[in-house]
KETORDREN-808760 format. One line per 2 residues: number of its first residue (from 0); their letters; for each residue x, y, z of C-alpha. Coordinates in Angstrom, 3 decimals, padded with zeros to 6 digits, m for minus. Example, Ala and Ser with C-alpha at 12.3 -4.5 7.8 and 13.67 -1.06 7.14 Angstrom:
KETORDREN-808760
0> AS> 012.300/m004.500/007.800 | 013.670/m001.060/007.140
end
This chain:
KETORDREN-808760
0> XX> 019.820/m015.997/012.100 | 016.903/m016.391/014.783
2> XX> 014.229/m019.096/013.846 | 011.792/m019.918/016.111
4> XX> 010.985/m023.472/015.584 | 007.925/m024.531/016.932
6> XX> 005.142/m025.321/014.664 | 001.302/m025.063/015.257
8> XX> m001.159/m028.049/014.040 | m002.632/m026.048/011.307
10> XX> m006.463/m025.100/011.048 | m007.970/m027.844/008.681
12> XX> m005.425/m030.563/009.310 | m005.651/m033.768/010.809
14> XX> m003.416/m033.879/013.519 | m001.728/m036.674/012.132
16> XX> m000.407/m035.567/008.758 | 002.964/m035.193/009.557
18> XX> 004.136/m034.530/006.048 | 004.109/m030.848/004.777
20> XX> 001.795/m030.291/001.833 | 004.504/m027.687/000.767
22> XX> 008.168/m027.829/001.823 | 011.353/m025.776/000.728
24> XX> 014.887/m026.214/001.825 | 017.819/m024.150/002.073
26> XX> 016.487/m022.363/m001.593 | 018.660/m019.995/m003.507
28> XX> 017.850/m018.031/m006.556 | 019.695/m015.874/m008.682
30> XX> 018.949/m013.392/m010.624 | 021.693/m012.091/m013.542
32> XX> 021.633/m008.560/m014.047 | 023.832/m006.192/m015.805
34> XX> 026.220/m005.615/m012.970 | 026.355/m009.449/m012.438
36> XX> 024.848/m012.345/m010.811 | 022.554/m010.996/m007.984
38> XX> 021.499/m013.275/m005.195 | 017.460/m012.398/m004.248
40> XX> 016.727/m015.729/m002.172 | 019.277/m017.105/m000.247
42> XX> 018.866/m020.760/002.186 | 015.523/m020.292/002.732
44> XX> 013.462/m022.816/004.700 | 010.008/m023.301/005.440
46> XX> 007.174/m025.416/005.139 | 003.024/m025.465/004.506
48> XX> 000.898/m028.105/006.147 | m002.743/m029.043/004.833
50> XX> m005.139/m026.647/005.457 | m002.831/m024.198/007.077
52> XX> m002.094/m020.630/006.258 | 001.318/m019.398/006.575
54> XX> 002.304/m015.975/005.925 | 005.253/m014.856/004.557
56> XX> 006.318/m011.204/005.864 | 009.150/m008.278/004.901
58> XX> 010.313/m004.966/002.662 | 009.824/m005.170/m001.154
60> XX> 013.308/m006.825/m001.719 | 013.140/m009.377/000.931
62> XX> 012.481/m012.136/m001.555 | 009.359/m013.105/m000.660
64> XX> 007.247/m012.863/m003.812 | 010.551/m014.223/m005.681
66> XX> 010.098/m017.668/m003.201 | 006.280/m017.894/m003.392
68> XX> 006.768/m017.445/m007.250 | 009.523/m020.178/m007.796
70> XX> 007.080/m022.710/m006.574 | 005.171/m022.650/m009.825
72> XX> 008.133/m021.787/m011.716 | 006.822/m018.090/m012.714
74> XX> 010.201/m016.322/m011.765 | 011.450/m013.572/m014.404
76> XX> 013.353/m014.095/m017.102 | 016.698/m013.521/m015.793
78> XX> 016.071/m015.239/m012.820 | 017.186/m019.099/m011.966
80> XX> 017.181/m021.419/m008.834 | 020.201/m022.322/m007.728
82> XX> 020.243/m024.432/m005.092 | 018.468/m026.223/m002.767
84> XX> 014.831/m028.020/m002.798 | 010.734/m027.236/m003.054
86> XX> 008.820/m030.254/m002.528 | 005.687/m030.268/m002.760
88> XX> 003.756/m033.579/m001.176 | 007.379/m034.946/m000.899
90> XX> 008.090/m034.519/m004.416 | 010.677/m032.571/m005.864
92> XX> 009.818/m030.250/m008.108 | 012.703/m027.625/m008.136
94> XX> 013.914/m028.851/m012.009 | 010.889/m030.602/m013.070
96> XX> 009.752/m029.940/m017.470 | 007.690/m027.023/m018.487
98> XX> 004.953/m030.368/m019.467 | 004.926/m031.349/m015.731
100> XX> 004.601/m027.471/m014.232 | 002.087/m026.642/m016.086
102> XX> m000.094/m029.804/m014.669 | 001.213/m028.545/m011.388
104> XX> m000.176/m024.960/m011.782 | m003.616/m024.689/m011.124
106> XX> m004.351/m028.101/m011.031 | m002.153/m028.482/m007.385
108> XX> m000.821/m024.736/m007.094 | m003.473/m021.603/m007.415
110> XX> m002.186/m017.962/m008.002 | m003.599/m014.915/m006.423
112> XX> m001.408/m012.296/m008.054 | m001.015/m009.031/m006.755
114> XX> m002.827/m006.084/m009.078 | m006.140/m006.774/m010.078
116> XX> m005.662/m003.794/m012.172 | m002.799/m005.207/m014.422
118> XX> m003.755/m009.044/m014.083 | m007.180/m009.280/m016.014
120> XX> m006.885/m008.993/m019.893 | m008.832/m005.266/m020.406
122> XX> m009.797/m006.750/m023.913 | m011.725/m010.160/m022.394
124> XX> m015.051/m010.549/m020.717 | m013.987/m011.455/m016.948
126> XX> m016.292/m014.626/m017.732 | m014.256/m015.749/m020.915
128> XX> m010.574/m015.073/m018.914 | m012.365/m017.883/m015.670
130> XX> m013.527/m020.273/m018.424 | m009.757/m020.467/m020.126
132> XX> m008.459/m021.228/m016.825 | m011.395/m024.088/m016.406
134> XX> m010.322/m025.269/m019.981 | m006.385/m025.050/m019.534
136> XX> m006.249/m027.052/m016.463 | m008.866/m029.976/m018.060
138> XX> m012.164/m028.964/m015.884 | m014.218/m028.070/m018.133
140> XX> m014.899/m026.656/m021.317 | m018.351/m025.436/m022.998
142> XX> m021.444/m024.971/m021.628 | m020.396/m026.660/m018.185
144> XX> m017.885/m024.089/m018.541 | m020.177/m021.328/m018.556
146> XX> m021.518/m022.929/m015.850 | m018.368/m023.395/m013.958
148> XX> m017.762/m019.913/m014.554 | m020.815/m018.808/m012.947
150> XX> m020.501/m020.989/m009.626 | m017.097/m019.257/m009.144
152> XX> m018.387/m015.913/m009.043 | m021.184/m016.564/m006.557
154> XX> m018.516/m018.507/m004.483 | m015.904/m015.438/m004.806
156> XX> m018.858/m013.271/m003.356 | m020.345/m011.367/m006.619
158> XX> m024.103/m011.373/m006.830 | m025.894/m011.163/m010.263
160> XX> m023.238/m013.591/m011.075 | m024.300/m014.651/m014.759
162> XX> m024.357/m010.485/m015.665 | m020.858/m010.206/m014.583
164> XX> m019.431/m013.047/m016.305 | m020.279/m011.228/m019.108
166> XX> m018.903/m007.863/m018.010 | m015.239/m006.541/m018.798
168> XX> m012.965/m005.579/m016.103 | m013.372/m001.814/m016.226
170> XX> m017.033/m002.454/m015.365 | m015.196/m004.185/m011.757
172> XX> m014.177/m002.321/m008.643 | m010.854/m002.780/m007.674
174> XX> m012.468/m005.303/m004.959 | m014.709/m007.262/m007.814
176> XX> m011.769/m007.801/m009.812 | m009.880/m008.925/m007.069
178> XX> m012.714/m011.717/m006.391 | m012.656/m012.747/m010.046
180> XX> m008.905/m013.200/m009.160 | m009.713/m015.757/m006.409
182> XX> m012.485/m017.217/m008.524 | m009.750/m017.886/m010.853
184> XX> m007.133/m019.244/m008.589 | m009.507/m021.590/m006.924
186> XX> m011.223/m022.941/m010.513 | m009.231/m025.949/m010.552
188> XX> m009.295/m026.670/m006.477 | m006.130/m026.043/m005.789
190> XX> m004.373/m027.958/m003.281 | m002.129/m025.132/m002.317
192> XX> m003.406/m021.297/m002.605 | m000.339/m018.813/m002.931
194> XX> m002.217/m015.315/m002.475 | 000.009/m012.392/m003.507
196> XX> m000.945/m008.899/m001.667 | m003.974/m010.010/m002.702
198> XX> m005.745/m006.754/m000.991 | m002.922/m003.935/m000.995
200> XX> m004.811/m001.893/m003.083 | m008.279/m002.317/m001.320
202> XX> m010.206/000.047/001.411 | m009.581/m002.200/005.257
204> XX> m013.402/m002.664/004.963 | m013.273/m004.348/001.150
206> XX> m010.265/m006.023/002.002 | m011.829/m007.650/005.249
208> XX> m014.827/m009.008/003.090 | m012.293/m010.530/000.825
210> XX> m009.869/m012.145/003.201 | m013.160/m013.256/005.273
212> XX> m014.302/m014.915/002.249 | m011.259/m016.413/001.099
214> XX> m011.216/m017.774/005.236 | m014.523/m019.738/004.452
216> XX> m013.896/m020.858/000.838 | m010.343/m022.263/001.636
218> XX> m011.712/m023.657/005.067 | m014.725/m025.278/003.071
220> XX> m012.225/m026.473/000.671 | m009.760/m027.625/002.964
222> XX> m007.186/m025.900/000.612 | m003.643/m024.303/002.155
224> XX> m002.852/m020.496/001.878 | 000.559/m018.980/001.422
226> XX> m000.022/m015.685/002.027 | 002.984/m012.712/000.973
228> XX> 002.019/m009.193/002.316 | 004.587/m006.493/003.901
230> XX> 001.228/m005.978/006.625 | 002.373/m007.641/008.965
232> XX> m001.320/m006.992/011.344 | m002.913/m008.641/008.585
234> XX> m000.201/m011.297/008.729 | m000.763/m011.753/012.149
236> XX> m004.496/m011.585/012.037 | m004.828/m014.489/009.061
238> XX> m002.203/m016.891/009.271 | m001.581/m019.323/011.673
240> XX> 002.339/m018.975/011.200 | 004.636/m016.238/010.221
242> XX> 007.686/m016.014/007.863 | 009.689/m013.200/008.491
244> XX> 011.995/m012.253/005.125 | 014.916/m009.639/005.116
246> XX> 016.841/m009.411/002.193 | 016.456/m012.784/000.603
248> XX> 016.804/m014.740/003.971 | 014.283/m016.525/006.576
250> XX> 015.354/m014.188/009.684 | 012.555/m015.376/011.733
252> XX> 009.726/m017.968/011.774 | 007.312/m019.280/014.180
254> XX> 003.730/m019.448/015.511 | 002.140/m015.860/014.558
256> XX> 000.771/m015.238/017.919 | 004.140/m015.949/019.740
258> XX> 006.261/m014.561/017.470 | 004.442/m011.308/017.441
260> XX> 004.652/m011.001/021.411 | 007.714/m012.076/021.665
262> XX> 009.831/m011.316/018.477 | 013.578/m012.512/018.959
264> XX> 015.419/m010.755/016.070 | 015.680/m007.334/015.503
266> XX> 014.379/m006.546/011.936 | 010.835/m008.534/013.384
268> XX> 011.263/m006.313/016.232 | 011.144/m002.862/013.530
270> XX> 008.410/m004.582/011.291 | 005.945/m004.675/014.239
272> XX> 007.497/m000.847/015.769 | 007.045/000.215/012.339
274> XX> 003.220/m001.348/011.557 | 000.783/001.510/011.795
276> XX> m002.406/m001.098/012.315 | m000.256/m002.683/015.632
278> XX> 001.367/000.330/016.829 | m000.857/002.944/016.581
280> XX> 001.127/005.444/018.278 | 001.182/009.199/017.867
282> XX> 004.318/010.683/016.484 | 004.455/013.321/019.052
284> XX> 002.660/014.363/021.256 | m000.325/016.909/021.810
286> XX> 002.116/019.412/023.899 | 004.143/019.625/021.499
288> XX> 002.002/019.574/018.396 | 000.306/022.544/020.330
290> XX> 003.525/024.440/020.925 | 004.410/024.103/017.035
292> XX> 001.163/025.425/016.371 | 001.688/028.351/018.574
294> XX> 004.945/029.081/016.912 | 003.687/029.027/013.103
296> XX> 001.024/031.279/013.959 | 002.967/033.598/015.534
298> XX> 005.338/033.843/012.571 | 002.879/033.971/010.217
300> XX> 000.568/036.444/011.970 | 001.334/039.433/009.637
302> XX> m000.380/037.609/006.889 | m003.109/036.189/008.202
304> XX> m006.171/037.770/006.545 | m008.396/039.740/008.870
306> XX> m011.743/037.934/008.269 | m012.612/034.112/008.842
308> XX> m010.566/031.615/011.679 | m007.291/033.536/012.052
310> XX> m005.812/030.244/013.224 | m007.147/028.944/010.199
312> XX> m005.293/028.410/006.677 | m007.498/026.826/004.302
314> XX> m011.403/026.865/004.486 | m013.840/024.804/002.933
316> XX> m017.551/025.799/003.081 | m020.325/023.462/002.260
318> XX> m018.406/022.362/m000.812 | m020.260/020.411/m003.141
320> XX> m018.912/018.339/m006.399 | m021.435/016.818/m009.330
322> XX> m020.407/014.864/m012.345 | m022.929/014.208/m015.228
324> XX> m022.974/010.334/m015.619 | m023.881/009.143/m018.853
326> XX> m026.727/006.683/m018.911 | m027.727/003.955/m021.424
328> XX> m029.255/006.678/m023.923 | m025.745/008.877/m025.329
330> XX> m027.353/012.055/m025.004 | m028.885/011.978/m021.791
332> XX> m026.982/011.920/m018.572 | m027.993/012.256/m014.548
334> XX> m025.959/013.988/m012.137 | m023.731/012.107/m009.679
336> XX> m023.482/013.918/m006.106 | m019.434/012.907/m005.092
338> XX> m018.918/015.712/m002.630 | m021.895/016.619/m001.006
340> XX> m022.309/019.921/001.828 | m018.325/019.408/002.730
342> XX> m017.237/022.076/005.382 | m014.178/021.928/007.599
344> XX> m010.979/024.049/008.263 | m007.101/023.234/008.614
346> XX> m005.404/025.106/011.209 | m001.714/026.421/010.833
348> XX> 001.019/023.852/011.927 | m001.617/020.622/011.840
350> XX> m002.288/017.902/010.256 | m006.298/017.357/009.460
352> XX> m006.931/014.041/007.925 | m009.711/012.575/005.231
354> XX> m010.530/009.162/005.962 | m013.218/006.937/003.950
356> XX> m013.222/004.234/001.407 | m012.700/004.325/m002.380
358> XX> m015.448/006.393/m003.537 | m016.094/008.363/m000.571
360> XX> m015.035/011.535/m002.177 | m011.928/012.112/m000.280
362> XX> m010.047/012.314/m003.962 | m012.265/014.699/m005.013
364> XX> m012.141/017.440/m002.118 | m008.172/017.522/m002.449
366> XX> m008.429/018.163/m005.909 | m010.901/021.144/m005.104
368> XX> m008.811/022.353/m002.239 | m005.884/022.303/m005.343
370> XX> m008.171/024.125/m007.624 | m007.368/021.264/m009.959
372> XX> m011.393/020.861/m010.116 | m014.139/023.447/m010.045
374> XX> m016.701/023.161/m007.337 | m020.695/022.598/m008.479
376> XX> m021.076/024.798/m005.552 | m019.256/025.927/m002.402
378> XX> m016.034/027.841/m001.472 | m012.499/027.219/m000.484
380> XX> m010.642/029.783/001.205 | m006.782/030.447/001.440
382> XX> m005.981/033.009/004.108 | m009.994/034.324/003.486
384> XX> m009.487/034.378/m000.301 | m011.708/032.127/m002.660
386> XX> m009.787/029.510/m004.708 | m012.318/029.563/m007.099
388> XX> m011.790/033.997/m007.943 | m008.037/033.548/m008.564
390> XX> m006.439/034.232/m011.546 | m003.448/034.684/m013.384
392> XX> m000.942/036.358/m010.932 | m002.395/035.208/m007.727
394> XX> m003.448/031.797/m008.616 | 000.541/030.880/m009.815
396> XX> 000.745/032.420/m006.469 | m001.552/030.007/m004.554
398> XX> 000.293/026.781/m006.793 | 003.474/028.134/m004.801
400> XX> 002.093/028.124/m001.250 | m000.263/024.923/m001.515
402> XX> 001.838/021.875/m002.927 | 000.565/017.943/m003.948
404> XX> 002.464/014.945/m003.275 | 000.465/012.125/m004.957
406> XX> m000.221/008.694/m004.158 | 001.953/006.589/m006.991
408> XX> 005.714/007.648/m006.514 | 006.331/005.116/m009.964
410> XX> 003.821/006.886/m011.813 | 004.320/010.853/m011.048
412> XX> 007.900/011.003/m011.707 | 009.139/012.086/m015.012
414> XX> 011.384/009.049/m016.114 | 012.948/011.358/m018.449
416> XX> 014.004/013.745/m015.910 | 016.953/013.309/m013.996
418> XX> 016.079/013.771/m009.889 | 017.859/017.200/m010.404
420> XX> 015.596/018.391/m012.826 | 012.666/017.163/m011.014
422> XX> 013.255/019.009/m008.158 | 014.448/022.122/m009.800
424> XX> 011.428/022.259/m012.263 | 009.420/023.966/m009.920
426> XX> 011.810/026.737/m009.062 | 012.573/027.617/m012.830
428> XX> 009.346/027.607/m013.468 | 008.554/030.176/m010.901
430> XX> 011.915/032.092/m011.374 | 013.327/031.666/m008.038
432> XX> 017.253/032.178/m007.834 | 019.651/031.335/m010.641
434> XX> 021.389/027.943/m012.103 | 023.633/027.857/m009.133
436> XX> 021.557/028.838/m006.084 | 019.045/026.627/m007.415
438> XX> 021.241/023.381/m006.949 | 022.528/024.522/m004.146
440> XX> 018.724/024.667/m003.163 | 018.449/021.005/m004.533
442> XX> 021.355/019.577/m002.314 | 019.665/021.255/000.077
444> XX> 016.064/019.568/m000.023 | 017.774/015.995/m000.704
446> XX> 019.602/016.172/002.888 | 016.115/017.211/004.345
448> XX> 014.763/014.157/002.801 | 017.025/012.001/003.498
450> XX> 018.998/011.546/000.705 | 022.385/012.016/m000.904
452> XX> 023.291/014.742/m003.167 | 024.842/012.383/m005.304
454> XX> 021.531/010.901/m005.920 | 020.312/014.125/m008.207
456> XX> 022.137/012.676/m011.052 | 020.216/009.287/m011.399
458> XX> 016.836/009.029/m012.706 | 013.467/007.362/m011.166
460> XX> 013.768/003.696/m012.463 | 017.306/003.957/m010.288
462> XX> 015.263/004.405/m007.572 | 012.855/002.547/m004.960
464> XX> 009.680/003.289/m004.181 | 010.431/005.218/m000.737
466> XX> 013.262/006.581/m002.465 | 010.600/007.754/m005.429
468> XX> 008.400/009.522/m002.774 | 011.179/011.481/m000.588
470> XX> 012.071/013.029/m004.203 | 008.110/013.829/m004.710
472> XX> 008.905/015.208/m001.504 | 011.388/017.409/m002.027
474> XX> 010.098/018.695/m005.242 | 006.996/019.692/m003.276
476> XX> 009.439/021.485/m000.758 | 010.834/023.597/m003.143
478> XX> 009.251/026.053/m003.475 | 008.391/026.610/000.149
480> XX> 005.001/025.959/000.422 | 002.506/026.261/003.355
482> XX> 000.136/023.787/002.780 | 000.834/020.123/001.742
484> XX> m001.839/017.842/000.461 | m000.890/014.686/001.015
486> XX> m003.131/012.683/m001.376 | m002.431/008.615/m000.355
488> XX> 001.397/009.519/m000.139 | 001.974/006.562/001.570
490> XX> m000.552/003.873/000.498 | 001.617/002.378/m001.839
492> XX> 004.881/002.142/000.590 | 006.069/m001.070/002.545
494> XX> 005.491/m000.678/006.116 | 009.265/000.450/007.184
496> XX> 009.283/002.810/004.391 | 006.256/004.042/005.398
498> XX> 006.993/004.383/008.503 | 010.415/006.520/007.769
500> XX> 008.313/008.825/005.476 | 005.572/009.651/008.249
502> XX> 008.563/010.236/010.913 | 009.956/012.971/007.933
504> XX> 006.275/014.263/007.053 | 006.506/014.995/011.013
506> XX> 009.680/016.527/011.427 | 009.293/018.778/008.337
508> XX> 006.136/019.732/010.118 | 007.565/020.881/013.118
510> XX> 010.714/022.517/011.600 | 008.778/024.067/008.925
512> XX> 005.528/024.576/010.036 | 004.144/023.335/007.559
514> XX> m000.084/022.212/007.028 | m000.995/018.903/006.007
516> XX> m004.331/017.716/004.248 | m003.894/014.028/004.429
518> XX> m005.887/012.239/002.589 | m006.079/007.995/003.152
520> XX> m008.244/005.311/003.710 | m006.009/003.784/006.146
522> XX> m007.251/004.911/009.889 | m003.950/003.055/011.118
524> XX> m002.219/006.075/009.209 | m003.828/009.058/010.817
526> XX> m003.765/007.646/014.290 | 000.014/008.354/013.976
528> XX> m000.068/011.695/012.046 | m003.149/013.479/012.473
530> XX> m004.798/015.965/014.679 | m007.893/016.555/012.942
532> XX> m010.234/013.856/011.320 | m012.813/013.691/008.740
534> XX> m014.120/010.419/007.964 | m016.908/010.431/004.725
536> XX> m018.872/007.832/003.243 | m020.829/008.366/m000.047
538> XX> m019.710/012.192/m000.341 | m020.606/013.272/002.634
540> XX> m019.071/014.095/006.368 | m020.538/011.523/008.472
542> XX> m018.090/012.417/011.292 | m015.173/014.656/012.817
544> XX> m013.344/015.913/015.727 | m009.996/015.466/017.021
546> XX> m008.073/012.184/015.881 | m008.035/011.574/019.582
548> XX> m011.795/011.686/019.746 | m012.850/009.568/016.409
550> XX> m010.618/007.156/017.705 | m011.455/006.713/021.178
552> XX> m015.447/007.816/020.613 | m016.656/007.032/017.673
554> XX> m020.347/008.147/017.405 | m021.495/006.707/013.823
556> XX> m021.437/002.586/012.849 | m019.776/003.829/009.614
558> XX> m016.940/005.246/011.741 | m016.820/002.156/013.519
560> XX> m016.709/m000.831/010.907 | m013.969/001.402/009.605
562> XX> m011.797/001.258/012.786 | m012.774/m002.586/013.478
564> XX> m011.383/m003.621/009.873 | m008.195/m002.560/010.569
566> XX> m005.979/m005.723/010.512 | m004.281/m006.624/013.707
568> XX> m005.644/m003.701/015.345 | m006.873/m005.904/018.177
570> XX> m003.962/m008.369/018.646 | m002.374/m007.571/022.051
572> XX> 001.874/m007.199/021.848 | 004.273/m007.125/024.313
574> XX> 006.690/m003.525/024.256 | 006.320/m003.088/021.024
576> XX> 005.834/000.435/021.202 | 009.546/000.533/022.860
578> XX> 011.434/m000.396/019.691 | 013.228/002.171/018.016
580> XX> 012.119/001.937/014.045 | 015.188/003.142/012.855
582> XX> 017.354/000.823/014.820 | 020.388/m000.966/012.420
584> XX> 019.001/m005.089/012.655 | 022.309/m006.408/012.756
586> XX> 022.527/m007.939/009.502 | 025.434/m005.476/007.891
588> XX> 027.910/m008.037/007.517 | 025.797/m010.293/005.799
590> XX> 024.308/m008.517/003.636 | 026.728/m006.105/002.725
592> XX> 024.889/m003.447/004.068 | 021.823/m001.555/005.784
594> XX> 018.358/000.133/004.585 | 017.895/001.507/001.030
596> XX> 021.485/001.518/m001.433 | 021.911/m001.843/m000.373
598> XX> 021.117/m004.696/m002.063 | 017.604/m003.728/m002.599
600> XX> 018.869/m001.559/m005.392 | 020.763/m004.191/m007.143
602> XX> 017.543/m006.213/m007.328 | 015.019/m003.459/m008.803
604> XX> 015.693/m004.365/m012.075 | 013.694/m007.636/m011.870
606> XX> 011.466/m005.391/m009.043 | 009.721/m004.450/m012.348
608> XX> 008.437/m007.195/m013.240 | 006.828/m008.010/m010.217
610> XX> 008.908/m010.677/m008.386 | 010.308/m008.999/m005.342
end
């Protein structure tokens, strides 16, 4: 194990406090699953200081939730700790009552947690949910409650403060509820702040107003951060020093600067190869991209209708998308303008990106382009025919040659199909081949993907999340399509994962020449996979060209906030783009093995409830 030693005087300390706010040695938990006791944290080490922000890094099943989450003693059910210490201001709490950790949470330890989607009660008033966690931890109750409640909201950066108390959390975008989050973690002033992914689900330019924010209050506040997050630019970008996790151990730790230009073990080396927002490298290059292009339009030539871009495969002309929105009288309702005067084309063998934040319409193009919504006005053409004219024959037709793979690889899966039927589905459905060419077909699209044929027996919940979308892969594969929409497929991936699934997007590009829509709000992304970009804001184009070109020349302040907010975008590193992603790390002896089947798999049954 490499650990760099050397620790920074954090930002907000005195130089003289000496003794860690936050301190755990050589901690093990264990988690007891079906197959047996399963070790997720094993002799970790690492400390918080007062006022600093440390940031722990690594792959879902690295154990670093499960360690931020046995400081307040909110581990599953089936997990224990098992050894070693946490102290926190020199005490040790590791085996302390359920009376004394519940003083501790809150009151000395604030909580962050992860989906602001799942974490707010639907049924209570986002007001009523702040002003239990005011009266649980003793701050106050009644109508200096209420107007407790209210100074949290302004802090947390929502205006009209006293409305929104009294709003519920479906009237909150995903970036309001996640302020109400930190309004509630900080009610009680905290001494230590542990911040769970608190902005993986957030647009780069929501989540930089958030983490900015949370910077001031917790500077103001003089309260320390332990940040968990599997982005390791934001990492680097908002913490003062890094934690590097692989598969329940502390591989690497040190001052985030000098760790990131000078990373000493291997797996830290692959995190920062494999982070889009610090590598930013192309997948291949232009010569060849152009060369691939060449080829798939030469094999696809007889085809190709005779009106329109030849070179083109899809269309979309000045497409336009309104939704009646329902005001406060029932009966009445005012149009909403999502997609407004769209227009853009995606040429054979490319990739053509849609960049913008939640909102921007991006969602809602795709889903015209899939036919899966009917434009107000507008056309989309496949090979010069309109989507909108087809019918029976040709449009089961069309569902053959344009294929989705969708952003939530947990939620589009069938858990009551087996990964066999999954894939096969599609091909019955469309009466290609018989029982036996059909699995043969199967095997077939699991070894593109990356996966074993053995696997086609098991069902999702057997599966990871990367493992999840290289089946939503392959089911989009089978039935040979030419077009791929590629709506967020990789959003809700760790950054190695992600990174494997972009390298296989690629290749199946270039052996199949396939066309990708990709649709993201994550610019790091499409600097890596894209040839074409769009970027929108409020429904409409505001800019395009080549990747190359929005990138390097961006002519419109909308384009550019977008590209400054990407986390770690800025921070310089030394050879990183040398380091081969999928290099082994060197750990297969002690931890019984490398990359997904490992022990990651042993562990998803507690991944479930949230503590990996």
């Amino acid at each position: 194990m490499t650990t760099t030693s050397a620790s920074p005087t954090p930002s907000g300390a005195s130089a003289g406090s000496a003794q860690p706010l936050l301190e755990i040695k050589d901690l093990e938990i264990t988690f007891t699953t079906s197959s047996g006791p399963v070790k997720g944290v094993r002799s970790a080490n690492l400390e918080v200081h007062p006022g600093e922000t440390v940031a722990i890094v690594g792959e879902s099943g690295s154990g670093k939730s499960t360690t931020a989450m046995a400081i307040a003693h909110l581990l599953a059910k089936n997990g224990a700790i098992t050894g070693g210490q946490i102290l926190f201001e020199g005490r040790d709490i590791t085996h302390v009552s359920e009376k004394e950790i519940r003083v501790l949470r809150g009151d000395q330890v604030g909580l962050v947690p992860q989906d602001p989607m799942s974490n707010l009660n639907p049924m209570w008033k986002v007001g009523s949910q702040i002003r239990e966690t005011l009266a649980a931890n003793g701050v106050a109750t009644g109508a200096e409650a209420r107007k407790r409640t209210v100074q949290l909201l302004e802090e947390a950066g929502l205006s009209d403060a006293e409305r929104r108390a009294e709003q519920y959390p479906h009237e909150f975008s995903g970036g309001m509820k996640q302020r109400a989050l930190i309004a509630m973690g900080l009610a009680a002033r905290p001494k230590l702040l542990v911040a769970d992914e608190p902005t993986s689900a957030l647009d780069v330019t929501v989540q930089q107003q958030i983490l900015d924010h949370l910077d001031h209050l917790t500077g103001e506040l003089g309260v320390a951060v332990l940040l968990i997050t599997h982005d390791l630019g934001l990492a680097a970008e908002r913490a003062q020093h890094l934690v590097v996790m692989y598969k329940g151990q502390v591989v690497e730790s040190g001052p985030a600067l000098q760790l990131l230009q000078d990373p000493q073990h291997p797996y830290t080396k692959r995190l920062i190869a494999a982070a889009p927002s610090l590598a930013s490298r192309r997948l291949v290059s232009a010569a060849e991209r152009a060369e691939i292009r060449e080829q798939a339009q030469e094999s696809a030539a007889s085809s190709t209708a005779d009106q329109g871009d030849r070179d083109a495969v899809i269309e979309v002309q000045n497409l336009t998308k309104s939704f009646p929105i329902r005001g406060k009288v029932p009966w009445r309702s005012t149009p909403f303008l999502a997609v407004d005067d769209v227009s853009f084309s995606i040429r054979r063998g490319t990739t053509t990106a849609i960049v913008g934040e939640s909102g921007s319409g991006k969602s809602t193009v795709a889903q015209m382009v899939l036919k899966l919504l009917a434009p107000t006005s507008g056309r989309v053409l496949f090979e010069g025919k309109d989507v909108a004219a087809l019918h029976g024959r040709e449009l089961k037709t069309l569902r053959r040659r344009v294929q989705p793979i969708f952003q939530n690889p947990y939620g589009t899966l069938d858990p009551m199909y087996s990964i066999y039927r999954t894939i096969e589905e599609p091909m019955r459905i469309h009466g290609i081949g018989d029982p036996r060419s059909r699995e043969a077909r199967v095997r077939d699209l699991l070894d593109k993907v990356a996966l074993p044929a053995a696997m086609m027996r098991r069902y999702p919940n057997e599966l990871s999340g990367g493992q999840r979308q290289r089946v939503a892969i392959a089911r989009a594969l089978a039935l040979d399509p030419e077009v791929v929409i590629c709506d967020e497929a990789v959003s809700a991936l760790d950054v190695l994962v992600q990174a494997q699934v972009l390298e296989l997007l690629n290749d199946l590009q270039a052996e199949l020449g396939l066309s990708y829509l990709f649709i993201t709000h994550d610019l790091a992304v499409v600097r890596q996979i894209a040839d074409a970009t769009l970027v929108m804001e409020k429904g409409k184009v505001v800019e395009q060209g080549t990747t190359d070109e929005v990138f390097h020349s961006p002519q419109q302040d909308y384009t550019k906030r977008l590209l400054a907010a990407i986390p770690g975008g800025s921070i310089p590193l030394a050879g990183a783009e040398t380091i081969d992603v999928e290099a082994p790390v060197g750990l297969a002896d002690e931890t019984g093995g490398e990359g997904e089947g490992g022990p990651d798999d042993i562990i998803d049954p507690f991944a479930q409830a949230g503590h990996v």
